[in-house]
NUMILO-873748 format. One record per residue (C-alpha): x, y, z; residue in three letters; residue number from 1. Coordinates in pm, 1 decimal. Layout:
! NUMILO-873748
{{X Y Z} ALA NUM}
...
END
This chain:
! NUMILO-873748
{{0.0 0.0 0.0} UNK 1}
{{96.2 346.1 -107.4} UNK 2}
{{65.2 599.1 173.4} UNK 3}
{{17.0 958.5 60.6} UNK 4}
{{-110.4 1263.3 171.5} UNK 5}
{{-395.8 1444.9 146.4} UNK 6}
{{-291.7 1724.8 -111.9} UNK 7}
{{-85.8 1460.7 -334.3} UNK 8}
{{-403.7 1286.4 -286.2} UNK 9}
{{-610.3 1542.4 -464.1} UNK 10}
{{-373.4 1602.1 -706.8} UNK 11}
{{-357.9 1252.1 -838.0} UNK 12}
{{-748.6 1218.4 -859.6} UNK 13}
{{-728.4 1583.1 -1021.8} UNK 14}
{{-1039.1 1727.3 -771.2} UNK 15}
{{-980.4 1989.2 -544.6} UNK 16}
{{-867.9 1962.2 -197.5} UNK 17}
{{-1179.7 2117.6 -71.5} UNK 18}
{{-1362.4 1784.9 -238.7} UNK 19}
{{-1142.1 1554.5 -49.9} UNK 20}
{{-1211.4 1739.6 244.4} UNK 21}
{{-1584.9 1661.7 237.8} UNK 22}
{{-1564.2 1367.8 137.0} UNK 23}
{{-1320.6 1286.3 415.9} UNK 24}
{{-1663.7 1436.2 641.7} UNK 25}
{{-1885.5 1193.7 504.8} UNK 26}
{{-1696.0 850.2 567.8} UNK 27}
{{-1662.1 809.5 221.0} UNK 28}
{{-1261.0 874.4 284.8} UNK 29}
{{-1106.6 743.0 578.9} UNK 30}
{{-697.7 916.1 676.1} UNK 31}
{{-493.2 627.1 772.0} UNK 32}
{{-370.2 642.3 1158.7} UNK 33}
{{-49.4 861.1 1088.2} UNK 34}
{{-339.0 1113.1 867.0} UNK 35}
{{-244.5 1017.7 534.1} UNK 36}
{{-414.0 814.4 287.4} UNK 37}
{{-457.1 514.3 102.3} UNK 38}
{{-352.4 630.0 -290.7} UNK 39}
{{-618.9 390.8 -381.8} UNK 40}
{{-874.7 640.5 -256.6} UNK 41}
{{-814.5 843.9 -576.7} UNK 42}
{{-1023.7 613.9 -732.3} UNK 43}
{{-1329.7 702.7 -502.7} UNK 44}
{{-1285.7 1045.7 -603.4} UNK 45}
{{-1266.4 986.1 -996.5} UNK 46}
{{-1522.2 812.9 -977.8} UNK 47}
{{-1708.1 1119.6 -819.0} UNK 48}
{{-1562.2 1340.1 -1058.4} UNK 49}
{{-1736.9 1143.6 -1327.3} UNK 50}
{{-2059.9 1164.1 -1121.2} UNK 51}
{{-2054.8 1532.8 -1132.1} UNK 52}
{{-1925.6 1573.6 -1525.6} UNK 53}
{{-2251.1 1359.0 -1629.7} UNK 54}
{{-2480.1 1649.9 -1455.1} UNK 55}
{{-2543.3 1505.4 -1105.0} UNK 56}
{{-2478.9 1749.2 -895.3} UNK 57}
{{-2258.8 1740.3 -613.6} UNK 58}
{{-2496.8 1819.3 -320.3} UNK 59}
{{-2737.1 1543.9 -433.2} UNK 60}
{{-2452.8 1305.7 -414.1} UNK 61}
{{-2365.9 1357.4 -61.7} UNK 62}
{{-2690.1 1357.8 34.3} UNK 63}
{{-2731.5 985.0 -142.1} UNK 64}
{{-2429.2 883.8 63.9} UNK 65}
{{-2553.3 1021.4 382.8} UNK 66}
{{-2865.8 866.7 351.4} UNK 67}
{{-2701.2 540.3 304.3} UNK 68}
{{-2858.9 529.9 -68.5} UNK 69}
{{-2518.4 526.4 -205.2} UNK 70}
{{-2154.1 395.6 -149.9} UNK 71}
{{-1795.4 460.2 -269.6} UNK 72}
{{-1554.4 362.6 -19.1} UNK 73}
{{-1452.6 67.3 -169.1} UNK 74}
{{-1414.7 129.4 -532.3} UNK 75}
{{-1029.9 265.9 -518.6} UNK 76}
{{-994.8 -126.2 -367.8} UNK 77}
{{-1092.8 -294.8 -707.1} UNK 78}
{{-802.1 -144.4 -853.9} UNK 79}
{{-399.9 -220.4 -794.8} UNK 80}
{{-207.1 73.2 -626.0} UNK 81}
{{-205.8 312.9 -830.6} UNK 82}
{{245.5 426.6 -942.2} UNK 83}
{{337.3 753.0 -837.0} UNK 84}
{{312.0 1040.9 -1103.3} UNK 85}
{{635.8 1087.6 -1299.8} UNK 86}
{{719.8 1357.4 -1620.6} UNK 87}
{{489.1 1512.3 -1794.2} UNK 88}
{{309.2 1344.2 -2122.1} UNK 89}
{{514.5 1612.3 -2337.1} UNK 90}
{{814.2 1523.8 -2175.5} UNK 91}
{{727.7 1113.8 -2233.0} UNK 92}
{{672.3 1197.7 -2613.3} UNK 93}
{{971.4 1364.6 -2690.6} UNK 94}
{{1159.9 1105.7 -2526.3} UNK 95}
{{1049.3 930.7 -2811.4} UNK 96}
{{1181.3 1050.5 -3050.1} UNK 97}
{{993.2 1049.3 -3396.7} UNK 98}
{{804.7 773.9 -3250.0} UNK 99}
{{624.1 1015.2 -3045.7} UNK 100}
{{401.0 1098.4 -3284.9} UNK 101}
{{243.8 793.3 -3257.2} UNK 102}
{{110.1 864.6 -2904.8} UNK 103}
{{-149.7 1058.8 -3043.9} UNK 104}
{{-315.0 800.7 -3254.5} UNK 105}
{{-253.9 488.4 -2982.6} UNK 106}
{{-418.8 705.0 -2743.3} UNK 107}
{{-706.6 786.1 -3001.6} UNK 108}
{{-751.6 419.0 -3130.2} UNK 109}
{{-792.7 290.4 -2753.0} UNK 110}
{{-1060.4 501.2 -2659.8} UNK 111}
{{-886.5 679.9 -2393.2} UNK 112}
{{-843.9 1075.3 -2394.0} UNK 113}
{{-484.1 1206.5 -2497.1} UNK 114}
{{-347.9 1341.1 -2154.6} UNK 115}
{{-238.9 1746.6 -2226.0} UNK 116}
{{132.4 1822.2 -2250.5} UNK 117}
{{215.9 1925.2 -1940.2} UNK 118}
{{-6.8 1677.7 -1716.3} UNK 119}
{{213.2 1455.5 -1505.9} UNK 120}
{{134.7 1070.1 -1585.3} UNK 121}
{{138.4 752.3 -1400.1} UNK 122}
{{462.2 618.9 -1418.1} UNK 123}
{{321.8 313.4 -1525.9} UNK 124}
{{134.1 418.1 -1794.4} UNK 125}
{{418.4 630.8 -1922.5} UNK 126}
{{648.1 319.8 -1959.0} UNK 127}
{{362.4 85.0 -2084.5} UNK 128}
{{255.2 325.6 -2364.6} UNK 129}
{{642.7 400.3 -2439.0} UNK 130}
{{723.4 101.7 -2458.7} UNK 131}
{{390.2 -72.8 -2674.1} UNK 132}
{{525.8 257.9 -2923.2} UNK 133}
{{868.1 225.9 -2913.4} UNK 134}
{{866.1 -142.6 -2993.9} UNK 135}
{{608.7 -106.2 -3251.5} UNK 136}
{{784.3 168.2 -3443.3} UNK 137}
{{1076.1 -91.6 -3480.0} UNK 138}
{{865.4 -339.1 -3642.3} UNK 139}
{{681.0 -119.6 -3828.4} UNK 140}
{{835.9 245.0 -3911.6} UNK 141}
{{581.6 365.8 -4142.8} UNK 142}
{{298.5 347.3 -3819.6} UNK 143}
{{-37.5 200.5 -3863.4} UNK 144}
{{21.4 -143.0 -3683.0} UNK 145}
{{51.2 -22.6 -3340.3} UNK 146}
{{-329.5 173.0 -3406.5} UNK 147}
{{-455.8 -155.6 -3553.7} UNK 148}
{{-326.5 -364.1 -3215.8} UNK 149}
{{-450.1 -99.7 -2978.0} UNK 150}
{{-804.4 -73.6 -3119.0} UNK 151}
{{-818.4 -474.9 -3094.7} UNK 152}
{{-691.8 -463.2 -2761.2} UNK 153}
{{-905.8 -186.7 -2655.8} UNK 154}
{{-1277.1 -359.2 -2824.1} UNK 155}
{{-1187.0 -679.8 -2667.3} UNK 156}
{{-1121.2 -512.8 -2326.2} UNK 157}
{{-1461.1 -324.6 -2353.9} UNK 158}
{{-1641.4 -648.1 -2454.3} UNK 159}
{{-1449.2 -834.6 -2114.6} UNK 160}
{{-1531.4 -500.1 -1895.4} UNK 161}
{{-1899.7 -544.2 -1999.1} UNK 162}
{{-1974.6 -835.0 -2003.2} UNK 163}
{{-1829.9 -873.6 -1631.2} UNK 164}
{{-2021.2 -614.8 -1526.8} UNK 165}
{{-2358.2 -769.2 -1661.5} UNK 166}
{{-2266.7 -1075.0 -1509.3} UNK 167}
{{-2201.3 -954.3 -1180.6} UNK 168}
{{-2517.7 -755.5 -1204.0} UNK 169}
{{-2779.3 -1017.9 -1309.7} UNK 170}
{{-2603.9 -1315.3 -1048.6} UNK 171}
{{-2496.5 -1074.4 -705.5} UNK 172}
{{-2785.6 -828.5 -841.6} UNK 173}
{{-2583.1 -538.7 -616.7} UNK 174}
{{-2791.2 -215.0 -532.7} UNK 175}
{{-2608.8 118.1 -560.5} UNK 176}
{{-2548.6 146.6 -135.7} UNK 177}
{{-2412.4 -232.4 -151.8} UNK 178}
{{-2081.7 -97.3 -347.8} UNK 179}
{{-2095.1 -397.0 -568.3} UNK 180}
{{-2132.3 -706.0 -282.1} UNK 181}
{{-2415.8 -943.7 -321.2} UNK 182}
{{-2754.9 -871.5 -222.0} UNK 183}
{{-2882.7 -1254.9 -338.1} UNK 184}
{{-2990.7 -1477.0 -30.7} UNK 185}
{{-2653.4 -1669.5 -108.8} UNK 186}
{{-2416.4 -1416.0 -23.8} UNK 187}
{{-2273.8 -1159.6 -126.1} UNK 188}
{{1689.1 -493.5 -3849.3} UNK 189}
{{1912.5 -622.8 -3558.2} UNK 190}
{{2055.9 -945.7 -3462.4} UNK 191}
{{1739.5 -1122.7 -3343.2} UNK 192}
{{1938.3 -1416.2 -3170.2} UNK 193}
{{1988.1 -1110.1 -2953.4} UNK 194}
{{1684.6 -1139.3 -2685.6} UNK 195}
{{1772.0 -747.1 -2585.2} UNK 196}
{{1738.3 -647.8 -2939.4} UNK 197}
{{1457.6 -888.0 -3082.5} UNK 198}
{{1159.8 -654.8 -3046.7} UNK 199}
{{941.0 -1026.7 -3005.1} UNK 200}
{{1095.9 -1108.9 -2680.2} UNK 201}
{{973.6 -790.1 -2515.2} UNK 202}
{{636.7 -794.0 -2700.9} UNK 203}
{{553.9 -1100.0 -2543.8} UNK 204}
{{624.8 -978.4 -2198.6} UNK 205}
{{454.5 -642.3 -2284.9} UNK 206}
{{133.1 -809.2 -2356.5} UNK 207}
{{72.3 -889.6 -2049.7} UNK 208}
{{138.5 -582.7 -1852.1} UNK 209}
{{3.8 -377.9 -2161.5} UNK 210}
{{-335.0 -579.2 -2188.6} UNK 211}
{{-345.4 -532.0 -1774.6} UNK 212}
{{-323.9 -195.4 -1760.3} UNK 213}
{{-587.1 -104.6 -2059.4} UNK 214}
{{-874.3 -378.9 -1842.1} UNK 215}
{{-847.1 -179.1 -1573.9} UNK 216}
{{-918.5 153.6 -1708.4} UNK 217}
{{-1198.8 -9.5 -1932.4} UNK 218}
{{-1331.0 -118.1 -1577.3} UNK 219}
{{-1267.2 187.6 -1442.2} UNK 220}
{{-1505.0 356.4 -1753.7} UNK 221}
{{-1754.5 90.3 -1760.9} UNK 222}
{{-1821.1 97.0 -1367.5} UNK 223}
{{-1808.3 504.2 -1385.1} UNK 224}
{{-2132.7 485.6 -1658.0} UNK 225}
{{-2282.0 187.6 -1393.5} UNK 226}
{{-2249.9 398.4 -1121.4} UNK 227}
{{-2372.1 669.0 -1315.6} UNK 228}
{{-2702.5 553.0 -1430.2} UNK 229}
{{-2731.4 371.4 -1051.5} UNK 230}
{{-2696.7 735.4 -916.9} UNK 231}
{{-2944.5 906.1 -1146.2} UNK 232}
{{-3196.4 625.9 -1068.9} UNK 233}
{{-3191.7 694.2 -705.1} UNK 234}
{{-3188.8 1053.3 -738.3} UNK 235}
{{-3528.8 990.9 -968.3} UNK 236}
{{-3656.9 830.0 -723.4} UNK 237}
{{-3647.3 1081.3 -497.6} UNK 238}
{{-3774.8 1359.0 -709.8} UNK 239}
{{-3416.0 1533.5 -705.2} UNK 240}
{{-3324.2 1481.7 -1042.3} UNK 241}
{{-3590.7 1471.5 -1333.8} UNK 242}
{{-3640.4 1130.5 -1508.4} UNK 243}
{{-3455.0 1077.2 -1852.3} UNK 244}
{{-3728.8 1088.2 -2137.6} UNK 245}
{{-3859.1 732.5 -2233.9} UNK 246}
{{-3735.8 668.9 -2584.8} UNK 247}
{{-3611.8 355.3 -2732.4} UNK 248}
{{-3302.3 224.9 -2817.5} UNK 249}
{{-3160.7 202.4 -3158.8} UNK 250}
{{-2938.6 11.3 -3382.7} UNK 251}
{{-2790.7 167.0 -3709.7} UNK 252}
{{-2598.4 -74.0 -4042.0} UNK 253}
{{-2351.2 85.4 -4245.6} UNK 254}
{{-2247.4 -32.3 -4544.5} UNK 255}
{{-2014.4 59.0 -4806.3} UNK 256}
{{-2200.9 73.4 -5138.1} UNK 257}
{{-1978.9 -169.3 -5445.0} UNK 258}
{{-1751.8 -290.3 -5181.4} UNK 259}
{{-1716.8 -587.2 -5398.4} UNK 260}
{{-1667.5 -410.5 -5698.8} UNK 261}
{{-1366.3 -233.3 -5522.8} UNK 262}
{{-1210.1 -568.3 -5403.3} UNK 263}
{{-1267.9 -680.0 -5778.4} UNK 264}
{{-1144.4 -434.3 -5932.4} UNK 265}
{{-916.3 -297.8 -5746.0} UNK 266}
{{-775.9 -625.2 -5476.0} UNK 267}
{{-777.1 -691.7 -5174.4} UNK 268}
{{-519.7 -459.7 -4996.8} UNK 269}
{{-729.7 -176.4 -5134.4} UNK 270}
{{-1046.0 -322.7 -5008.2} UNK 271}
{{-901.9 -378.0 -4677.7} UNK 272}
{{-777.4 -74.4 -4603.5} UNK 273}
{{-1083.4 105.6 -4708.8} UNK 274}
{{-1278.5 -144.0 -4427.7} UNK 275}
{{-1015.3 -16.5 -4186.8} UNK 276}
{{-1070.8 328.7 -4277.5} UNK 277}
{{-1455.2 279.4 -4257.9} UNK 278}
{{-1363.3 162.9 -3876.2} UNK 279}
{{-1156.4 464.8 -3811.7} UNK 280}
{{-1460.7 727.7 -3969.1} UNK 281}
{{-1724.5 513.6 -3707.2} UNK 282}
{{-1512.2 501.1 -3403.9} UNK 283}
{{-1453.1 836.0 -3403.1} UNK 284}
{{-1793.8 906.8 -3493.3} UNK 285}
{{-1958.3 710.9 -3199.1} UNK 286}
{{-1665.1 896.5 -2987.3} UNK 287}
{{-1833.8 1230.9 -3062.5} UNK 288}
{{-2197.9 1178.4 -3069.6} UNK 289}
{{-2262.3 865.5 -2833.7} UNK 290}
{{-2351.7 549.6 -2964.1} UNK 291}
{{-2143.1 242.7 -2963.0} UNK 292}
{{-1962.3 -2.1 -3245.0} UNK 293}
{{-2105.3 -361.4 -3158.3} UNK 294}
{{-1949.8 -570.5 -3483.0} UNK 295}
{{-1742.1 -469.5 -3719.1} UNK 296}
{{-1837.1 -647.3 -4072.0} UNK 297}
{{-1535.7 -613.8 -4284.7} UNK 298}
{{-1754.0 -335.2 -4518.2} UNK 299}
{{-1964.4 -252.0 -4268.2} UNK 300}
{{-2009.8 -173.7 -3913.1} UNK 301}
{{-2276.8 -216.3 -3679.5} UNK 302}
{{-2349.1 47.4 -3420.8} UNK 303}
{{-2565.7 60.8 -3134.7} UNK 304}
{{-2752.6 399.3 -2949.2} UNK 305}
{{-2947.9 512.9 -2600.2} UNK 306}
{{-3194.7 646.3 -2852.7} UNK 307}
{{-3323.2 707.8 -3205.9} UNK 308}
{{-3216.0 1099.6 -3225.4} UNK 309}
{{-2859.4 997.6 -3121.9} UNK 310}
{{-2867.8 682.3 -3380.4} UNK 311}
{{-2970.5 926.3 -3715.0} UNK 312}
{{-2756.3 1224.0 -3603.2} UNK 313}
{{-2442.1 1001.5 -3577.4} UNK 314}
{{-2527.2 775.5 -3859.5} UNK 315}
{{-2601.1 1117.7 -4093.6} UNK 316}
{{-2291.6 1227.3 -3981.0} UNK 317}
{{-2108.9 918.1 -4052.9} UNK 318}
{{-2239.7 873.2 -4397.9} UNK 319}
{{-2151.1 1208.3 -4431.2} UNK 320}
{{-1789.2 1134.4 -4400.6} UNK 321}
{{-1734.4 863.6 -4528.8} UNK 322}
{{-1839.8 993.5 -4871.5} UNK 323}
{{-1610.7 1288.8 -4822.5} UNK 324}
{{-1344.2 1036.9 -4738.7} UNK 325}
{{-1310.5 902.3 -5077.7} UNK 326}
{{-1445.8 549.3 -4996.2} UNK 327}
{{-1709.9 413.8 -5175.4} UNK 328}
{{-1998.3 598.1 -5037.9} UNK 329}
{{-2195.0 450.1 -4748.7} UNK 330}
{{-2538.2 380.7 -4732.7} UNK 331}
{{-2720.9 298.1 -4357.3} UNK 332}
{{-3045.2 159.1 -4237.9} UNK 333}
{{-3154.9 264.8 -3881.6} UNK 334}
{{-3446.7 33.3 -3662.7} UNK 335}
{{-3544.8 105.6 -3325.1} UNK 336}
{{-3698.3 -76.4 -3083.3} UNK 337}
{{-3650.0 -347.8 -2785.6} UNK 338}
{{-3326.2 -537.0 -2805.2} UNK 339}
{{-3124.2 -797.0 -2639.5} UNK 340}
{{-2782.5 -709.2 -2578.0} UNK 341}
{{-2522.5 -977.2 -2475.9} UNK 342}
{{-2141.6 -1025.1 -2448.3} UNK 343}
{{-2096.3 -686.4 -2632.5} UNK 344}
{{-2357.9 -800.5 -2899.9} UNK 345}
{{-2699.2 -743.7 -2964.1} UNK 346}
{{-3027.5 -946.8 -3076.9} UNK 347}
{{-3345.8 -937.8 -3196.8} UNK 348}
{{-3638.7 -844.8 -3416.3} UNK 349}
{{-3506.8 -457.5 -3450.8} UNK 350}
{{-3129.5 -608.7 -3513.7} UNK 351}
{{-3258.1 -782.0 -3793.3} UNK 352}
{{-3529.9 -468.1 -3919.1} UNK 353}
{{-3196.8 -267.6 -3948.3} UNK 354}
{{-3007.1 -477.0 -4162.6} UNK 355}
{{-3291.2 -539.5 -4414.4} UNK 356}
{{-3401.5 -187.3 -4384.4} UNK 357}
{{-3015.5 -97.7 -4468.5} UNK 358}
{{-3101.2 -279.8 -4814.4} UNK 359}
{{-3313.0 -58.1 -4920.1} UNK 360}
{{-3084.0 258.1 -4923.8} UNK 361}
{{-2909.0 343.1 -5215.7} UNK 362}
{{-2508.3 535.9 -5218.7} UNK 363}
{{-2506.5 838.5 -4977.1} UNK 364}
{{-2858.3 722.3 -4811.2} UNK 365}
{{-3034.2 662.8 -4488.3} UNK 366}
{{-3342.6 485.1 -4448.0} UNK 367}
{{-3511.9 440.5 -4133.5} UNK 368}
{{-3820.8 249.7 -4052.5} UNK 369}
{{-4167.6 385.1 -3876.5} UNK 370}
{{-4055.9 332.9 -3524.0} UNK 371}
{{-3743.9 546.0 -3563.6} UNK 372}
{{-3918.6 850.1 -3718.6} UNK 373}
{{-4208.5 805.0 -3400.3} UNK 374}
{{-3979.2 807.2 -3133.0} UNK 375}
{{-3800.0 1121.1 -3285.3} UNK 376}
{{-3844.2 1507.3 -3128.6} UNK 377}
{{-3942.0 1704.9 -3367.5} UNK 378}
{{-3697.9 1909.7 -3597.0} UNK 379}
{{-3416.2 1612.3 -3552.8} UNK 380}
{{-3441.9 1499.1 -3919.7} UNK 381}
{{-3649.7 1568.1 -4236.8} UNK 382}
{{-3825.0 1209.3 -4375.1} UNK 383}
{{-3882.3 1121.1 -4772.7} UNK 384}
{{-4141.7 863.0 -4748.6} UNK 385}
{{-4079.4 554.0 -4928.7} UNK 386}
{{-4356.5 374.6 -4897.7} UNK 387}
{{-4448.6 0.5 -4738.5} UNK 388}
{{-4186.7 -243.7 -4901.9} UNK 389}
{{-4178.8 -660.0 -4852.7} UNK 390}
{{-3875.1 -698.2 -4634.8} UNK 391}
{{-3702.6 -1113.4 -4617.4} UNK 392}
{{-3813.3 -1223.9 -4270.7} UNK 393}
{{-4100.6 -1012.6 -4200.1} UNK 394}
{{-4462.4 -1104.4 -4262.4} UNK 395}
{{-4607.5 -764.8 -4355.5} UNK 396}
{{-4498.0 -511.5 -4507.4} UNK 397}
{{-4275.4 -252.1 -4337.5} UNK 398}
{{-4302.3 131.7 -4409.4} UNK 399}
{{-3974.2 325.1 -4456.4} UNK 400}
{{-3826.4 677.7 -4485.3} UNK 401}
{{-3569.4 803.1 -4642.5} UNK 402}
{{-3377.3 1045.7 -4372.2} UNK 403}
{{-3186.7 1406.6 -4405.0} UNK 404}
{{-3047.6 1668.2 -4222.0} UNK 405}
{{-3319.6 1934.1 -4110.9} UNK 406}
{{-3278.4 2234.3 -4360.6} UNK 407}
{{-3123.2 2528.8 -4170.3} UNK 408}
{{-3461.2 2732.3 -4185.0} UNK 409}
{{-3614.4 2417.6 -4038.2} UNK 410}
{{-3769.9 2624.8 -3715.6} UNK 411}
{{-3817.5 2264.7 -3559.9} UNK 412}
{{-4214.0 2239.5 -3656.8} UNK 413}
{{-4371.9 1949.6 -3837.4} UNK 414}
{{-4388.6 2094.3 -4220.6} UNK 415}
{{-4238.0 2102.2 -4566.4} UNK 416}
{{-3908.7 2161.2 -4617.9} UNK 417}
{{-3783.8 2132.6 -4978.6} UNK 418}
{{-4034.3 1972.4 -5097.3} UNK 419}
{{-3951.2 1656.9 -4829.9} UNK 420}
{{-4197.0 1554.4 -4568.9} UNK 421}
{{-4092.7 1662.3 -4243.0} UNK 422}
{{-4245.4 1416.9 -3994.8} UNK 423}
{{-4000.0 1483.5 -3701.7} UNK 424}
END
């Protein structure tokens, strides 16, 4: 155990000192006997921090805890001790050399936000990252493998994080004051004979620690949205905090229109790396305007949403780009409706509406089907109707839109707006 004080404290959890303070006042935080603290107890106050950034306010928080509603005192123990804080992150990439510019993108392709030049990192993470870069940049100098190997690493962690979580959930079925124990009746070019040179021998070593490091800060994320929504529910329940409106979720296809054409035509390296591009455009997509990637299908993706207005805006956006990307241009279907969602997957009859509906756009397009433009508030989208069209595993027929942007004068009323049906 790391002992530390109570201003080093705050300034590894990156709150004030004034937040530790009252924290400290409500048992959350407990000094050890000489009055310093456990360094695992930043992870009680992240984890608060997160609370507050997703809009629950602070006072309704400690009055969750105080009513025994709520509990954080153990969450810095799921974690290892955290390493001290060593240089800077601008001081780690220029140790890097040219490599350094590779940071950037790792960073990116894991999901995680790119720490700011002059914030002190975790000594830890400075070496891991260095060191997943360095070696890397050795194997591959032009860059591009290290991004691939970092986004695999990083999906599969999410898809382990999650499907922990939901696990742990639906068996121990914890309640938000039970910090996570069981409320069931049961319980709770070189010479590569050269091991110091051969960048394999240190990969395979690296994987470990690397892969160890990037689960627990997908826990860390995952549990922070948990705790989150856990929060918010309790808060609801007490008339403190206004309930989220009811609106269904949402699952979006994208395709890329003559994707076979291209592989045809032009082989398979080309094809591949405009799938991998496709990837890039929709992670980066769903890290901007919510959503999630469930399956990535080689020319397509799969994405999931919280709701239908998140699902078109992202998906617009993402066909969007990808035609200004110089792929072959995308064409979606959106569904929503009930869902199952499993080990990082997702079933169902609206699964299934989405693909076929996807089928029926042409380049460029969006199509969504009649539960989509319902669940809409109005002025999200403007709607071409389509019409009712015979879809493969569905007994009657289904009705369809064709979906845009709003038109800028759009004032957000049902209407006309060049010459398109506005429905929502």
């Amino acid at each position: 155990m790391r002992a530390i004080p109570l201003e080093l404290l705050a300034e590894e959890a990156g709150v004030s000192i004034d937040l530790v303070r009252r924290f400290v006042d409500l048992g959350e935080l407990r000094p050890l006997a000489d009055g310093r603290f456990n360094a695992r107890d930043a992870g009680v106050l992240v984890t608060v921090n997160a609370l507050v950034a997703s809009g629950i306010r602070i006072e309704d928080l400690e009055w969750a805890i105080e009513t025994g509603r709520v509990g954080l005192s153990v969450i810095g123990q799921l974690f290892p001790d955290p390493t001290e804080r060593t240089s800077s992150y601008g001081e780690v990439v220029d140790a890097l050399g040219p490599a350094g510019g590779r940071l950037g993108p790792v960073y990116a392709a894991m999901g995680l936000p790119e720490p700011t030049d002059d914030r002190p990192v975790r000594a830890d993470e400075a070496r891991i990252v260095s060191d997943f870069t360095r070696t890397w940049a050795q194997v591959d100098p032009a860059g591009g493998a290290d991004v691939r190997i970092a986004r695999l690493a990083a999906d599969g962690m999410r898809r382990i994080a999650e499907t922990w979580l939901d696990l742990w959930d639906a068996h121990a079925r914890p309640t938000p004051g039970s910090m996570g124990a069981p409320t069931t009746p049961d319980g709770p070019s070189i010479d590569v004979a050269d091991p110091a040179q051969n960048p394999t021998v240190r990969a395979a070593a690296q994987s470990r620690e690397f892969l160890t490091w990037l689960f627990d800060r997908a826990v860390e994320r995952t549990l922070h949205e948990r705790i989150i929504d856990a929060v918010e529910g309790v808060l609801v329940d007490a008339d403190r905090m206004p309930p989220p409106p009811e609106r269904p979720p949402a699952v979006a296809f994208i395709d890329l229109s003559g994707y076979t054409t291209l592989t045809e035509a032009r082989g398979d390296e080309v094809a591949a790396e405009a799938a991998a591009r496709l990837q890039e455009l929709a992670e980066d997509a769903v890290r901007r305007g919510g959503g999630r990637i469930v399956k990535l299908l080689g020319d397509g993706v799969i994405l999931r949403f919280e709701d239908s207005a998140t699902a078109l805006r992202v998906t617009l956006d993402l066909v969007d780009r990808i035609g200004r990307a110089g792929l072959p241009p995308g064409h979606a279907g959106v569904a929503a409706g009930r869902m199952v969602v499993r080990d990082g997957d997702v079933f169902g009859r609206v699964v299934n509406l989405a693909a076929r509906v996807a089928g029926e756009a042409g380049p460029g397009e969006v199509v969504v089907e009649e539960g989509v433009v319902v669940a809409l508030p109005h002025g999200t989208a403007a709607f071409e109707p389509v019409g009712r069209v015979s879809l493969k595993g569905f007994t009657e027929p289904v009705a369809i839109w064709k979906a845009h942007r709003p038109a800028p004068e759009s004032d957000g009323r049902p209407g006309r707006v060049e010459g398109r049906e506005t429905t929502r």
